[in-house]
Biopython code that builds the backbone (N, CA, C, O; Angstrom):
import numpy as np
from Bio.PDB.StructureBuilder import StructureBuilder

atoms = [
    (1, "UNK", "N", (116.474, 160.116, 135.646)),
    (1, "UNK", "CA", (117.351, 161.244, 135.400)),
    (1, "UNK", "C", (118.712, 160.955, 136.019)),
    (1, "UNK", "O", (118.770, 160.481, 137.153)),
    (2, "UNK", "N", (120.041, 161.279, 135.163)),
    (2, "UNK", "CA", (120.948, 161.298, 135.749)),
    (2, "UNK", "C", (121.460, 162.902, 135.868)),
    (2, "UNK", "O", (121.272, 163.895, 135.165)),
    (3, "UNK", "N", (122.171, 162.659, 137.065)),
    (3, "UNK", "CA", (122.955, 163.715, 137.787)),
    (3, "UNK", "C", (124.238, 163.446, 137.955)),
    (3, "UNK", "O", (124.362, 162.363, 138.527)),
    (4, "UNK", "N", (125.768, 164.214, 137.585)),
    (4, "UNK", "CA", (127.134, 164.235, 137.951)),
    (4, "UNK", "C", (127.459, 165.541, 138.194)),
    (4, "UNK", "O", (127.006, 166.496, 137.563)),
    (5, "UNK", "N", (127.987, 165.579, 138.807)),
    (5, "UNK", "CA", (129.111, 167.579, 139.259)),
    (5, "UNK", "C", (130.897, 166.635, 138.438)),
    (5, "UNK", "O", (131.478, 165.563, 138.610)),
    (6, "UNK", "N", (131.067, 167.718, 137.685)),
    (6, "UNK", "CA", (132.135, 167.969, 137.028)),
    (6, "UNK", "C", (132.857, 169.604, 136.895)),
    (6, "UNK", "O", (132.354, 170.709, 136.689)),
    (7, "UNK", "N", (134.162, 169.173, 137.106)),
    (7, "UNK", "CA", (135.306, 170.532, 137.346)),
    (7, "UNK", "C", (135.594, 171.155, 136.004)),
    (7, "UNK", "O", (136.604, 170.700, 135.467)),
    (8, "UNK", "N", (134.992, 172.023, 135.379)),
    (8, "UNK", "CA", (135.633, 172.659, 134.557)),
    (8, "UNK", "C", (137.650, 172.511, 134.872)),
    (8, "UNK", "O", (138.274, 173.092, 135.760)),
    (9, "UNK", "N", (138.153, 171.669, 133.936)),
    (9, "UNK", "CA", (139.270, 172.016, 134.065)),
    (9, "UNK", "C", (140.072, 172.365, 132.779)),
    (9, "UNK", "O", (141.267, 172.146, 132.974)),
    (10, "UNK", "N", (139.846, 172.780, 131.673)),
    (10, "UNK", "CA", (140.989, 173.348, 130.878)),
    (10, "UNK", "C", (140.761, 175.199, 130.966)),
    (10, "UNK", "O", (139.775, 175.900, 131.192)),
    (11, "UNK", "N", (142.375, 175.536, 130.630)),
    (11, "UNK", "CA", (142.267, 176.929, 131.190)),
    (11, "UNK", "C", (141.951, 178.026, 131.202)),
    (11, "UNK", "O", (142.099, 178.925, 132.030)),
    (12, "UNK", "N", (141.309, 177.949, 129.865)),
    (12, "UNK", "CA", (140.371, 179.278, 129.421)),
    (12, "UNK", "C", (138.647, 178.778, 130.513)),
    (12, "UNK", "O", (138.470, 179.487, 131.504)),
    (13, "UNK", "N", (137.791, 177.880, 130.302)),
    (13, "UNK", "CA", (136.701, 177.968, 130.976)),
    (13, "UNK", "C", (135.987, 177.591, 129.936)),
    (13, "UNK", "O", (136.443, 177.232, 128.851)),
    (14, "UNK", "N", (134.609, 177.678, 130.314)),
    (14, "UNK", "CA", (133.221, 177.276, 129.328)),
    (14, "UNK", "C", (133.288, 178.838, 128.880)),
    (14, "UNK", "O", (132.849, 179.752, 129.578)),
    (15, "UNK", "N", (134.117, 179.063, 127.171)),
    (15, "UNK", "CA", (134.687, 180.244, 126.586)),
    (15, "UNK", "C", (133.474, 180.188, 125.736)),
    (15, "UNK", "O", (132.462, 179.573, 126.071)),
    (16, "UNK", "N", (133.613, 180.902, 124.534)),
    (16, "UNK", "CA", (132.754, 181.096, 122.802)),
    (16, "UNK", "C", (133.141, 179.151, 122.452)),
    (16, "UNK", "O", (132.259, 178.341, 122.739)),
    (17, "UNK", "N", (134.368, 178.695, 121.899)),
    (17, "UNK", "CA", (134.588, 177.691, 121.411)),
    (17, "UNK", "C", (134.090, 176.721, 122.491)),
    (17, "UNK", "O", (133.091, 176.077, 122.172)),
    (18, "UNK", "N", (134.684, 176.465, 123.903)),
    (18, "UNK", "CA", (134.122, 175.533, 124.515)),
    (18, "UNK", "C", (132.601, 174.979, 124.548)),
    (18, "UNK", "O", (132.125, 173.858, 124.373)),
    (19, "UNK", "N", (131.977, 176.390, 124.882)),
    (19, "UNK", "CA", (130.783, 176.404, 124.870)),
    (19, "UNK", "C", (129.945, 175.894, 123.469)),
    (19, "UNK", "O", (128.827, 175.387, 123.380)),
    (20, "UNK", "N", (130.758, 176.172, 122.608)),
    (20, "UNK", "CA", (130.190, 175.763, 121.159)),
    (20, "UNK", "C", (130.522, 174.267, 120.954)),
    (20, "UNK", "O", (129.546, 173.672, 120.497)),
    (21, "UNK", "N", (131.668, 173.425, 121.164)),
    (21, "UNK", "CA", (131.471, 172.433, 121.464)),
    (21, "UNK", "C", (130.706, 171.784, 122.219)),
    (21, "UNK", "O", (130.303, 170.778, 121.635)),
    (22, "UNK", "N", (130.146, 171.923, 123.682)),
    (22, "UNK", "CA", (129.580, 171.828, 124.852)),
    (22, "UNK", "C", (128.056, 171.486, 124.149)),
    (22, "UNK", "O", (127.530, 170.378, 124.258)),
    (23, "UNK", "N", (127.674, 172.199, 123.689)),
    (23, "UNK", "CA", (126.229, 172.282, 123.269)),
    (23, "UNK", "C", (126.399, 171.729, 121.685)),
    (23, "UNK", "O", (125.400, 171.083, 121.371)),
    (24, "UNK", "N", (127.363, 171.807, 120.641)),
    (24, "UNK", "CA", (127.184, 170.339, 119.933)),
    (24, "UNK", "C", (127.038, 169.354, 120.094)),
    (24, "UNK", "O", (126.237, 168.720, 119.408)),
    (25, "UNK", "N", (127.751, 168.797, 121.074)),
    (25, "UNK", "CA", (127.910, 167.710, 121.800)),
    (25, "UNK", "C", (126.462, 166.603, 122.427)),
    (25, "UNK", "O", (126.158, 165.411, 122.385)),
    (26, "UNK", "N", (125.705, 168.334, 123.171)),
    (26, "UNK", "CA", (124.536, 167.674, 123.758)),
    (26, "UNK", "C", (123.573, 167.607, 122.679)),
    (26, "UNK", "O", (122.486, 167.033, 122.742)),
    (27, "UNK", "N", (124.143, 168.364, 121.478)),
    (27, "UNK", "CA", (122.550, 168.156, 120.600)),
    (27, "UNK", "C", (122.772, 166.950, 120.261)),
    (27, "UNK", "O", (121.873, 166.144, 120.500)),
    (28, "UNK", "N", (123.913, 166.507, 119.666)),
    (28, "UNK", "CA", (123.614, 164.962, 119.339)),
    (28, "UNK", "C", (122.346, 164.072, 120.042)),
    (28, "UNK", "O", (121.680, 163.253, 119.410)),
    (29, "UNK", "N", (122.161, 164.373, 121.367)),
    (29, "UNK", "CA", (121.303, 163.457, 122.048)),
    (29, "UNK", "C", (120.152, 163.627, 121.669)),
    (29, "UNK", "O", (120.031, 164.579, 120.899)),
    (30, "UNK", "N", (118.687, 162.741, 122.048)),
    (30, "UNK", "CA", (117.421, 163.333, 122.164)),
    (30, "UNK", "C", (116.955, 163.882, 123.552)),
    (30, "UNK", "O", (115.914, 164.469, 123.846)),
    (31, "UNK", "N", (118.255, 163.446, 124.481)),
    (31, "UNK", "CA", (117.573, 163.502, 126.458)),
    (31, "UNK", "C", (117.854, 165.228, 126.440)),
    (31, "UNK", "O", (118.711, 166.025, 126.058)),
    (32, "UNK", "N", (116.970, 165.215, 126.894)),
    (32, "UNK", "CA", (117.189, 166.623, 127.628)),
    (32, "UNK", "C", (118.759, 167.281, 128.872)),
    (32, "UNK", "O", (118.853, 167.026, 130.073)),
    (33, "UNK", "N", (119.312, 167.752, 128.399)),
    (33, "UNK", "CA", (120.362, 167.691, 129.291)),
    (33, "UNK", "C", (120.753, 169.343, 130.103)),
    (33, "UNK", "O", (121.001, 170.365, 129.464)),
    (34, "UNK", "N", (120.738, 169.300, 130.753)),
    (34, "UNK", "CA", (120.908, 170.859, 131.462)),
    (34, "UNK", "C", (122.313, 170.863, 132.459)),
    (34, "UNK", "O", (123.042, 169.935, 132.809)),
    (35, "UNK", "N", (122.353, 172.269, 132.740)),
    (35, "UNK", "CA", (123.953, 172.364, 133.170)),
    (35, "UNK", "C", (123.456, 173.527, 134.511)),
    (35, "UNK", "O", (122.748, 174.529, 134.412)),
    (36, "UNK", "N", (124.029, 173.029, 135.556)),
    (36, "UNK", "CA", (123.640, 173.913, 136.846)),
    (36, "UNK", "C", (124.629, 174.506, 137.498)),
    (36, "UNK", "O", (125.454, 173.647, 137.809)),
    (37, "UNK", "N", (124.857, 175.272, 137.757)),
    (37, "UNK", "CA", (126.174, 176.556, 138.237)),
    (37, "UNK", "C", (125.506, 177.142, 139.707)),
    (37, "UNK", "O", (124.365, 176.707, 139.865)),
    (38, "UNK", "N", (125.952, 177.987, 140.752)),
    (38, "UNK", "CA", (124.999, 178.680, 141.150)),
    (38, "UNK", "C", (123.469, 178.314, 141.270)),
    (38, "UNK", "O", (122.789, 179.335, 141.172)),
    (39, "UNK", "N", (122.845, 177.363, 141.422)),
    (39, "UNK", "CA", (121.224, 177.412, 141.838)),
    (39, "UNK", "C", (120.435, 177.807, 140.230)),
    (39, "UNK", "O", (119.240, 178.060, 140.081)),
    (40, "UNK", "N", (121.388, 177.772, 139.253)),
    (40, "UNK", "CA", (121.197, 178.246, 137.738)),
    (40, "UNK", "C", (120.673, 177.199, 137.496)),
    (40, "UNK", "O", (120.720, 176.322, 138.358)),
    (41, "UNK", "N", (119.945, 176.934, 136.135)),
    (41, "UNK", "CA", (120.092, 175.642, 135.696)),
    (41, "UNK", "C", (119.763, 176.109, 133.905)),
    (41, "UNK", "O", (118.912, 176.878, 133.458)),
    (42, "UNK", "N", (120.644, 175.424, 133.304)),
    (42, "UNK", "CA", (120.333, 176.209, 131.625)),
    (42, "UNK", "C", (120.479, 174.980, 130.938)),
    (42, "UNK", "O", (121.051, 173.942, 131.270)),
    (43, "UNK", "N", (119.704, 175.368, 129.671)),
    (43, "UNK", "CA", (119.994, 174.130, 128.397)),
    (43, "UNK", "C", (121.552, 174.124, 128.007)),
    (43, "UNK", "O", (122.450, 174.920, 127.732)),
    (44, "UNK", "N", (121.344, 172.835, 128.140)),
    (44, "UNK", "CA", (123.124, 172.077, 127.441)),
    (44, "UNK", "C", (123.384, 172.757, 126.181)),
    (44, "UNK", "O", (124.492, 173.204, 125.886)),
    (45, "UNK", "N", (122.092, 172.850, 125.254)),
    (45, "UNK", "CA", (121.966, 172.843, 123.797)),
    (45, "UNK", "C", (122.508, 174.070, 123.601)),
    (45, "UNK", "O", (123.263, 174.114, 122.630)),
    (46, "UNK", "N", (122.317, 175.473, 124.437)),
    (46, "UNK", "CA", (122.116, 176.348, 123.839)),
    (46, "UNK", "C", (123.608, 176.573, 123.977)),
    (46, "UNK", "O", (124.101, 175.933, 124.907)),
    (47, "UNK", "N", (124.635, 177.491, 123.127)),
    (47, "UNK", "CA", (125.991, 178.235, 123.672)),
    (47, "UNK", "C", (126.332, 179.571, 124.519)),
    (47, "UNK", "O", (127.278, 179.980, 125.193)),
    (48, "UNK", "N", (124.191, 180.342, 123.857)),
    (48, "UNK", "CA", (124.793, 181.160, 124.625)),
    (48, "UNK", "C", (124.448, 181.362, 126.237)),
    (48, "UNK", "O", (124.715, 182.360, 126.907)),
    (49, "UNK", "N", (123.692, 179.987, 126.741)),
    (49, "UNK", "CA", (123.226, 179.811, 127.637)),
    (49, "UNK", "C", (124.207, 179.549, 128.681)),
    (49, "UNK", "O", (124.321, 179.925, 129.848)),
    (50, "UNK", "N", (125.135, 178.503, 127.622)),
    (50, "UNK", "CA", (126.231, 178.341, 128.270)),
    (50, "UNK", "C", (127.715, 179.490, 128.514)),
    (50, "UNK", "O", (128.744, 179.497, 129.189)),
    (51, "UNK", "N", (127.190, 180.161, 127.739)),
    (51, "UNK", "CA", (128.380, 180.774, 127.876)),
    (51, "UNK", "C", (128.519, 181.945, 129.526)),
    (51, "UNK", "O", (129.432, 182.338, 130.253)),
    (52, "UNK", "N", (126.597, 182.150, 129.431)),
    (52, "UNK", "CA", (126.372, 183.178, 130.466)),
    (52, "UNK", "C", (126.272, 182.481, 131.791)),
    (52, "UNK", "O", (125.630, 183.064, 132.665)),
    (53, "UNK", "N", (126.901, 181.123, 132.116)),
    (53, "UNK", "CA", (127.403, 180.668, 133.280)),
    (53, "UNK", "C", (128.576, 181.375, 133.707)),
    (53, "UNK", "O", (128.920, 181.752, 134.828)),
    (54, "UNK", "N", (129.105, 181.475, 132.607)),
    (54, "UNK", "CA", (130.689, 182.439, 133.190)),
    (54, "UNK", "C", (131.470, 181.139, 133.570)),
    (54, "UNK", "O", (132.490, 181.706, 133.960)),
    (55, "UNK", "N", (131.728, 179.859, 133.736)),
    (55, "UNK", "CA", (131.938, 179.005, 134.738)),
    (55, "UNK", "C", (133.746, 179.345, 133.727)),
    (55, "UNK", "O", (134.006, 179.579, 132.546)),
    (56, "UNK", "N", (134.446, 179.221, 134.776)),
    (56, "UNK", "CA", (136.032, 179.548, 134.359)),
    (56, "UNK", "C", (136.737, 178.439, 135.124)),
    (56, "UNK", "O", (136.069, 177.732, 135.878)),
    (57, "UNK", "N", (138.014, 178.245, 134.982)),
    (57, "UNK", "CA", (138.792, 177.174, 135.407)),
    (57, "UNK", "C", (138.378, 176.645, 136.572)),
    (57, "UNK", "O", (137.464, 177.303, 137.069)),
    (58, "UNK", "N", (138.676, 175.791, 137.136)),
    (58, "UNK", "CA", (138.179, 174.885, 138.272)),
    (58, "UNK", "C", (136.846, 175.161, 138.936)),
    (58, "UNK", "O", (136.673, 174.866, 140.118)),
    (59, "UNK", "N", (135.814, 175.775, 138.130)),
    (59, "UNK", "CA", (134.240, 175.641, 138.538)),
    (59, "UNK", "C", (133.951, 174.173, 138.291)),
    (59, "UNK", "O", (134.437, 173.467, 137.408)),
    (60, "UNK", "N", (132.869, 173.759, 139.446)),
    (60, "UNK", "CA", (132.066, 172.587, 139.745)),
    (60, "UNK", "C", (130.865, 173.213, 138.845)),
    (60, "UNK", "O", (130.369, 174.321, 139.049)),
    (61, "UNK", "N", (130.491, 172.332, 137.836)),
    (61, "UNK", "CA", (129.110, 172.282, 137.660)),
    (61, "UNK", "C", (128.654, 171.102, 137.551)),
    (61, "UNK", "O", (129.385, 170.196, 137.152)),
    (62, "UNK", "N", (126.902, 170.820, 138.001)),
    (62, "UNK", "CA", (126.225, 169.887, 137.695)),
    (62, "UNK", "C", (125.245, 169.811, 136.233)),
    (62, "UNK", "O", (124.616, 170.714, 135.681)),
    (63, "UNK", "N", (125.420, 168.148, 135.810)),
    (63, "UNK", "CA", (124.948, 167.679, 134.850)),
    (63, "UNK", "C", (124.084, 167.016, 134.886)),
    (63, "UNK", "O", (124.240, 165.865, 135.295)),
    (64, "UNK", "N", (122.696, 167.522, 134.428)),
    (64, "UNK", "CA", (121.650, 166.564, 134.298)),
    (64, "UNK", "C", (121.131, 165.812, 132.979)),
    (64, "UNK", "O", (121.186, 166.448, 131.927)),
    (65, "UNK", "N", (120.764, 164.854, 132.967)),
    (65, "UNK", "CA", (120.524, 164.492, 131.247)),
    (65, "UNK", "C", (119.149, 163.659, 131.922)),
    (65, "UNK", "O", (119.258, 163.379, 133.116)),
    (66, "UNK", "N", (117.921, 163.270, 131.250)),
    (66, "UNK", "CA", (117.051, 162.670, 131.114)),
    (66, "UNK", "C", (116.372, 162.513, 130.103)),
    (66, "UNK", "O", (115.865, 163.551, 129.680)),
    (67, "UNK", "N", (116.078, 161.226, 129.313)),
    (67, "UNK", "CA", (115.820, 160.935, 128.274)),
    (67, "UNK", "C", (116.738, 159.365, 127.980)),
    (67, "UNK", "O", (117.663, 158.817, 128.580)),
    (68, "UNK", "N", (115.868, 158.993, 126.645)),
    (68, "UNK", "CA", (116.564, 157.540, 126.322)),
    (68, "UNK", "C", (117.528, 157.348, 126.637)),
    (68, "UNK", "O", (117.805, 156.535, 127.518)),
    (69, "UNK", "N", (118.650, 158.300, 125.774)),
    (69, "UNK", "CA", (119.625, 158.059, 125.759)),
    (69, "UNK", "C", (120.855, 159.004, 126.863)),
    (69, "UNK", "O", (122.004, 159.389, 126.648)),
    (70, "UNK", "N", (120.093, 159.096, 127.872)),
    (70, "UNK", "CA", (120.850, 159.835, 129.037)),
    (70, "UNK", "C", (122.391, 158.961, 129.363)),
    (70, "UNK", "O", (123.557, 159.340, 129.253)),
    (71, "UNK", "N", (122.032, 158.167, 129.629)),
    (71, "UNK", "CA", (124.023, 157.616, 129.430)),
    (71, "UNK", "C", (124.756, 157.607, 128.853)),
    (71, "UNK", "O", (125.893, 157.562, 129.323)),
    (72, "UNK", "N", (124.500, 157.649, 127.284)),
    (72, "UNK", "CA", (125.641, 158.118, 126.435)),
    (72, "UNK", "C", (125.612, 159.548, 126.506)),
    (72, "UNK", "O", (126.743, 160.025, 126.592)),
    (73, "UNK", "N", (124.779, 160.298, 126.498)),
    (73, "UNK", "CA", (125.110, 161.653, 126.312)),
    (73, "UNK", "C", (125.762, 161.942, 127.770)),
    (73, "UNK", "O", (126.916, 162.332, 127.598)),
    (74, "UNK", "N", (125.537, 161.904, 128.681)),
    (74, "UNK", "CA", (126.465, 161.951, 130.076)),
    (74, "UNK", "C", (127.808, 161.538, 129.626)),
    (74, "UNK", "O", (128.691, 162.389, 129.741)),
    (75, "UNK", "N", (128.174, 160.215, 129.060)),
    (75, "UNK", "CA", (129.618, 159.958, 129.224)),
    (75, "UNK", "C", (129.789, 160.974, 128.184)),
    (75, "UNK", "O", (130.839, 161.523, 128.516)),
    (76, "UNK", "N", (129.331, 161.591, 127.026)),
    (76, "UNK", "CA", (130.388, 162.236, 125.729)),
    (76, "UNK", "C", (130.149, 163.518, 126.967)),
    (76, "UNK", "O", (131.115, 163.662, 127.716)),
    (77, "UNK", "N", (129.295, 164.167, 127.144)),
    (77, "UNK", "CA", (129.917, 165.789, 127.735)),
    (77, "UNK", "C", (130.830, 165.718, 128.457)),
    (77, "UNK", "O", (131.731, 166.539, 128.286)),
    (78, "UNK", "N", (130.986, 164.495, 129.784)),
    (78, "UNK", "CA", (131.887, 164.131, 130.832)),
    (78, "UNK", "C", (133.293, 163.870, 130.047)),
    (78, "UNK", "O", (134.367, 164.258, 130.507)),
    (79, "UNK", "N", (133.150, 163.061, 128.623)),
    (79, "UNK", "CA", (134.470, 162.870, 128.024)),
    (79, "UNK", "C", (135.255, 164.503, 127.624)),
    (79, "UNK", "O", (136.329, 165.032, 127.909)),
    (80, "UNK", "N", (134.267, 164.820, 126.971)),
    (80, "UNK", "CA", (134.604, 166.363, 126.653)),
    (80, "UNK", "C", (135.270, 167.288, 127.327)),
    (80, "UNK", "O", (136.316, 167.862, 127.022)),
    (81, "UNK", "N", (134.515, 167.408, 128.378)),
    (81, "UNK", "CA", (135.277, 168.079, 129.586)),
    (81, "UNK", "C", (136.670, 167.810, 129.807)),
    (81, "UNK", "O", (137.740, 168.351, 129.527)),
    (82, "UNK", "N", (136.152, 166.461, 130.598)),
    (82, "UNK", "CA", (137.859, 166.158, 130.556)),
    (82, "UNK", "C", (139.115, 165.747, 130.056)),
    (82, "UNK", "O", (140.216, 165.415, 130.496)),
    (83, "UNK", "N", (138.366, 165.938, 128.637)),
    (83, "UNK", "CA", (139.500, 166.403, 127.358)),
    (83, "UNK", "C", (140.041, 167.499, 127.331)),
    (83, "UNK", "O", (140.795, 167.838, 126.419)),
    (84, "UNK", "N", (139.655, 168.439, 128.616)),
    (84, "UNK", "CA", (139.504, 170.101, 128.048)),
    (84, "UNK", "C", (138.809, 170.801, 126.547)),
    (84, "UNK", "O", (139.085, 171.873, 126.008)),
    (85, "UNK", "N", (137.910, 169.838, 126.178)),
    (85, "UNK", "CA", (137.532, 170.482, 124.673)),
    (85, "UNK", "C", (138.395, 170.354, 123.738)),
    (85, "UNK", "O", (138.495, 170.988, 122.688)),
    (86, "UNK", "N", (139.076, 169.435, 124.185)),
    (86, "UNK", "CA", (140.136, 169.438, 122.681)),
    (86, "UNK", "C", (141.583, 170.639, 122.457)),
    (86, "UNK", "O", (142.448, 170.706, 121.583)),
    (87, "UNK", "N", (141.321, 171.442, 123.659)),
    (87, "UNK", "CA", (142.546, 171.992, 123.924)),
    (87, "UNK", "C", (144.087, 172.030, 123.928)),
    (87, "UNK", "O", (144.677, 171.164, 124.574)),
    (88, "UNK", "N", (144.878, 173.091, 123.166)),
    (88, "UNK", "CA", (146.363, 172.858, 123.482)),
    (88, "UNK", "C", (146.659, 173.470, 125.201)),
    (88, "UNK", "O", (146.388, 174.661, 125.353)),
    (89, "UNK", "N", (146.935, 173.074, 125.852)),
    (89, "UNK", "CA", (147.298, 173.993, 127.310)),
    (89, "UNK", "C", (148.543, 174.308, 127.388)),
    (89, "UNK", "O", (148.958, 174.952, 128.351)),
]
sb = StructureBuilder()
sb.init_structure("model")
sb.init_model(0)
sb.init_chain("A")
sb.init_seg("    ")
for serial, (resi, resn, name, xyz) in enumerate(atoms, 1):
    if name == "N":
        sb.init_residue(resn, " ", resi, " ")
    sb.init_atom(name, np.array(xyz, "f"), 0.0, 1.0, " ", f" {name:<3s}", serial, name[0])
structure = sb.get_structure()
């Protein structure tokens, strides 16, 4: 299993769209990937799982992925992120 903590940083937060990217992203994979906030821990997959993190600008969350292909799916959410989602800021 891999584990990273990553900063929410574009300026809306894990929003409706982020979150809907966020969890496209992880379905591509077959690894199981979860997202931990608070002592939380929720499916990557779902949006609205993600969305009820609340996590807003400069929140730390942790990323877990386990499964085959746990390293690529780690680097695309990690890329994502710190794309801001594809954001204008």
């Amino acid at each position: 299993m891999l584990t990273e903590t990553v900063t929410i940083i574009n300026k809306l937060g894990l929003h409706a769209r982020a979150a809907a990217l966020f969890a496209n992203t992880a379905s591509r994979y077959s690894s199981q990937i979860k997202v931990g906030l608070n002592g939380k821990l929720v499916d990557a997959k779902s949006v609205m799982s993600l969305m009820l993190l609340a996590a807003n600008q400069g929140t730390v969350i942790t990323l877990q992925a386990e499964g085959q292909d746990q390293q690529e799916a780690m680097e695309a959410i990690i890329e994502l992120i710190n794309n801001r989602f594809d954001e204008d800021e």
